[in-house]
C-alpha positions as CSV (number, residue, x, y, z in Angstrom):
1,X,24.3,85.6,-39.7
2,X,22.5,89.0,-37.5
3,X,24.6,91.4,-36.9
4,X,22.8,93.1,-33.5
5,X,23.3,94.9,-30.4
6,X,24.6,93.1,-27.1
7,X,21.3,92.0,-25.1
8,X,21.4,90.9,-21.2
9,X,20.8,87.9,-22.8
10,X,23.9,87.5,-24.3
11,X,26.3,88.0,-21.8
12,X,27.1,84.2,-20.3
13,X,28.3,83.5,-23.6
14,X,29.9,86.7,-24.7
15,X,32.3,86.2,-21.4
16,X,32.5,82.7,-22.4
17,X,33.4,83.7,-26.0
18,X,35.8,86.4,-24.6
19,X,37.7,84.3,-21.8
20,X,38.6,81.7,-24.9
21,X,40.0,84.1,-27.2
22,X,41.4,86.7,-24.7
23,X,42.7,84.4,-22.4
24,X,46.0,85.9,-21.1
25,X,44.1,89.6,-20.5
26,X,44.1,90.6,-16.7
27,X,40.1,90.5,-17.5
28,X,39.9,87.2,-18.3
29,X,43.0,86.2,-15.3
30,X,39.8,87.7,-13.1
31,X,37.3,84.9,-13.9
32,X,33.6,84.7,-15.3
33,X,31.9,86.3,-12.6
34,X,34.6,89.1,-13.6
35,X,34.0,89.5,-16.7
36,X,29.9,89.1,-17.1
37,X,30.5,92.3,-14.9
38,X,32.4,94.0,-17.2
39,X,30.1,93.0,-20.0
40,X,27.0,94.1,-17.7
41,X,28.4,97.5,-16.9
42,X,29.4,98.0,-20.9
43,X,26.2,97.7,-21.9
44,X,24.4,99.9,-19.4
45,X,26.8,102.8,-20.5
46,X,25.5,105.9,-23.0
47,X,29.3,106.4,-24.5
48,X,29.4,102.3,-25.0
49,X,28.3,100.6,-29.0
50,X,28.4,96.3,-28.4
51,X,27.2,94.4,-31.1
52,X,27.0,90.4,-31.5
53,X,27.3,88.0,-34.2
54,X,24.1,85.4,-33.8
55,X,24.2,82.7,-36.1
56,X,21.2,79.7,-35.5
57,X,20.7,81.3,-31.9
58,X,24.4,81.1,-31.0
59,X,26.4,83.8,-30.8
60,X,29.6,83.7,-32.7
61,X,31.3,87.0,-32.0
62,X,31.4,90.3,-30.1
63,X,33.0,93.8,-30.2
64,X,32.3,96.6,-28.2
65,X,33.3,99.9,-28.6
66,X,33.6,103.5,-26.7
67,X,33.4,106.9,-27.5
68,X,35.7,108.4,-24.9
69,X,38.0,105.8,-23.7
70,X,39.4,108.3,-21.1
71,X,36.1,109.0,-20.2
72,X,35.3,104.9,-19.7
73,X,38.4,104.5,-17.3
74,X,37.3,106.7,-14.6
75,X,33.4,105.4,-14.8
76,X,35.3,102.2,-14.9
77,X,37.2,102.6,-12.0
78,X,34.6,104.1,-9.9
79,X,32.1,101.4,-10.4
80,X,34.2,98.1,-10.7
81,X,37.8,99.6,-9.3
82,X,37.6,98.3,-5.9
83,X,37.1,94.6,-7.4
84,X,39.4,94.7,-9.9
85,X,41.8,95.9,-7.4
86,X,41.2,93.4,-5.1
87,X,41.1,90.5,-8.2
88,X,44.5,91.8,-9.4
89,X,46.3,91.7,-6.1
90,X,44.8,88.0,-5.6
91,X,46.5,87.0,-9.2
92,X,49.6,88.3,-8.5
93,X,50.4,87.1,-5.0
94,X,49.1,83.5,-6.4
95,X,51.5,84.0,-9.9
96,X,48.7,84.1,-11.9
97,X,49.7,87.3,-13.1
98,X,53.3,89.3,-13.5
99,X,54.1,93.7,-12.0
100,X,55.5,93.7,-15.5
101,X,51.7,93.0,-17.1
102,X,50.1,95.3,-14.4
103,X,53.0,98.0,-15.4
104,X,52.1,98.0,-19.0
105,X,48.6,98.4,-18.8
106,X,49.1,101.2,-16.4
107,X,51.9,102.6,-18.8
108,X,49.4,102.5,-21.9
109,X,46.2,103.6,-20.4
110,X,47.9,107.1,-19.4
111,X,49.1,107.1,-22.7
112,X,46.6,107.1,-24.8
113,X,45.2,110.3,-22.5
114,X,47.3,112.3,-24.8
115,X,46.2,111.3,-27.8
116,X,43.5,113.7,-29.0
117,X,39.7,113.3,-27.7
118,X,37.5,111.9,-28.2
119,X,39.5,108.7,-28.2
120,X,36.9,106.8,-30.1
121,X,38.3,102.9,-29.7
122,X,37.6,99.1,-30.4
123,X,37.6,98.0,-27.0
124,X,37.2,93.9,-27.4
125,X,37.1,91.8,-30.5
126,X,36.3,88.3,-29.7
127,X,35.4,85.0,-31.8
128,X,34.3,81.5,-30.9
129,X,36.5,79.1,-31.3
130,X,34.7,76.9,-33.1
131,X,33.6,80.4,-35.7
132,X,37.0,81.6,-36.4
133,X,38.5,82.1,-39.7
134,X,35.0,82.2,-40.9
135,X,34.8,86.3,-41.7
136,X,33.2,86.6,-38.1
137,X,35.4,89.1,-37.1
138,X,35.7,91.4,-40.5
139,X,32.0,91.6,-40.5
140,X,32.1,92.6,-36.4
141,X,34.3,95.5,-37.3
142,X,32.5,96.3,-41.1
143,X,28.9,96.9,-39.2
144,X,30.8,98.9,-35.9
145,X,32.4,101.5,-38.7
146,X,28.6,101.7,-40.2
147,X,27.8,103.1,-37.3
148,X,30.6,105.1,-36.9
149,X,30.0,106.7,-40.2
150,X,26.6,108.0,-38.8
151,X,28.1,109.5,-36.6
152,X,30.5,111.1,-38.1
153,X,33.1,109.9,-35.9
154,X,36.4,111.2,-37.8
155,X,39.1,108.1,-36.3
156,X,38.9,105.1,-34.9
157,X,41.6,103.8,-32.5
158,X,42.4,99.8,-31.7
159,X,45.4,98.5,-29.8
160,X,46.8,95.1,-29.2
161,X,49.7,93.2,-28.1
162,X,52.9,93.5,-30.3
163,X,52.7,89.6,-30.4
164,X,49.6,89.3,-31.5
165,X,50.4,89.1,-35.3
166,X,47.6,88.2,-36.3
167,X,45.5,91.0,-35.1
168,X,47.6,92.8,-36.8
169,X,47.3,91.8,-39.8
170,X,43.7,91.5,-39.5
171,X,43.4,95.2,-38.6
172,X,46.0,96.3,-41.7
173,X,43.6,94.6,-43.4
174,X,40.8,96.5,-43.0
175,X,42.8,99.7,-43.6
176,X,44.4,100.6,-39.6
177,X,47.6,102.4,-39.6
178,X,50.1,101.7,-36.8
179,X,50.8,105.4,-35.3
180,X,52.4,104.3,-31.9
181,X,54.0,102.1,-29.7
182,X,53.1,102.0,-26.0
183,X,55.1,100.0,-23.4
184,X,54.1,95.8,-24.9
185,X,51.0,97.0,-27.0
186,X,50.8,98.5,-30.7
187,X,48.4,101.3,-31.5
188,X,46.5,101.5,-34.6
189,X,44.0,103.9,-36.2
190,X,41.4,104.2,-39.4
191,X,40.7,107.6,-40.5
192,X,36.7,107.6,-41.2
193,X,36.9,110.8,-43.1
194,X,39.2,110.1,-45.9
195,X,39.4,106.4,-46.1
196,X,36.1,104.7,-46.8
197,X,35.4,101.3,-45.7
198,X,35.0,98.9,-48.3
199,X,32.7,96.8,-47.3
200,X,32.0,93.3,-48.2
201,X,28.8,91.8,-46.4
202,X,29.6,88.0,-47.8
203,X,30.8,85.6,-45.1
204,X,34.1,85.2,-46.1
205,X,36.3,83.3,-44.8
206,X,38.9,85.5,-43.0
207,X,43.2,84.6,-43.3
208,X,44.0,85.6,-39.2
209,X,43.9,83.2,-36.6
210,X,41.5,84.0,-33.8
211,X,39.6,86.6,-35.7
C-alpha cells in the first residue's frame, strides 16, 4: 500500500469513497458533483495536507487536513458558500436534511473559533467499504502526524459525532484526548510535543468499524 498526496486524479473516487462512509454529512446530503468540488477546491489550497491510500491502482482511503480551520471556513465560504447555501436550502425544504443538523454545525464551527490558533484539524477520514477494518485508516492518520512532526505543529484537533463510537475509539486509540463537547459532536486532540506517535507501518488489521 502508497501512502501519497491527493492528485486531480483521484478525486471521482475519493467523493465516491467519502459519500459511502460519510453518508449522513450535509456534504455528502449535497451530492457528487458537491463533493468532487469540495475535494477540488481542498487540494488547490496552501493551508490544506490530503493524502490517499493507493493499493493495486485503487484508492482505499483519504484524509485531508488544515492548518487553520478558521481560516478554511471563510475561503470556504467565499468560494463554494453561495452553492452550499443554495444545496442546503434544497435538502431541507425536500426533508433531506433537519434545522436541528444545520444548527449544530453552525453551533460548532463558531466554536471551535475560540479554541487557540492555529486550529490545526483532521478534516475527513474516509475508507472503502470493501478496505475497512484493514489498518487503512490507522496508517491514514500515522503518515498525516509524520508530517505534522516536520512541522512542528504542537496539537492536532479531530471532531466527530457523539454517536459515532467507533471513531472514537479509533482516535483514543491513537492517543486523542476528548477536551470538549460542542452541540452533537465530540472534540478530540493529540499533543505532538509531548506524546510521540508510535508508529506501526504493518497493515494491521484495525478493531473500528468504518475506519
Amino acid at each position: 500500500m502508497v501512502i501519497r498526496t491527493v492528485k486531480e486524479q483521484d478525486i471521482h473516487s475519493v467523493a465516491l469513497i467519502h459519500r459511502a462512509a460519510l453518508a449522513g454529512t450535509p456534504a455528502s446530503r449535497l451530492g457528487p458533483d458537491y463533493v468532487e468540488a469540495l475535494y477540488r477546491w481542498f487540494i488547490r489550497q496552501p493551508n490544506h495536507e490530503g493524502l490517499v491510500a493507493v493499493e493495486d491502482g485503487q484508492v482505499a482511503g483519504v484524509i485531508t487536513l488544515t492548518y487553520d480551520l478558521v481560516r478554511t471556513q471563510k475561503l470556504f465560504t467565499k468560494a463554494l458558500g453561495v452553492q452550499t447555501i443554495l444545496g442546503m436550502a434544497r435538502l431541507f425544504f425536500t426533508g433531506r436534511i433537519r434545522i436541528s443538523d444545520i444548527v449544530h454545525r453552525y453551533v460548532f464551527e463558531q466554536s471551535v473559533h475560540k479554541i487557540s490558533r492555529p486550529y490545526v484539524t483532521i478534516q475527513t477520514l474516509a475508507v472503502a467499504q470493501s478496505r475497512r477494518r484493514q489498518g487503512v485508516g490507522k496508517r491514514l492518520v500515522s503518515q498525516m502526524l509524520r508530517i505534522l512532526q516536520k512541522h512542528n505543529t504542537r496539537t492536532l484537533f479531530v471532531d466527530t459525532r457523539q454517536t459515532n463510537i467507533g471513531a472514537i475509539r479509533f482516535y483514543t486509540s491513537l492517543g486523542f484526548r476528548r477536551v470538549r463537547r460542542v452541540a452533537d459532536s465530540l472534540i478530540f486532540s493529540k499533543n505532538l510535543v509531548s506524546q510521540r506517535l508510535r508508529v506501526d507501518d504493518r497493515d494491521t488489521p484495525a478493531k473500528f468499524p468504518g475506519i
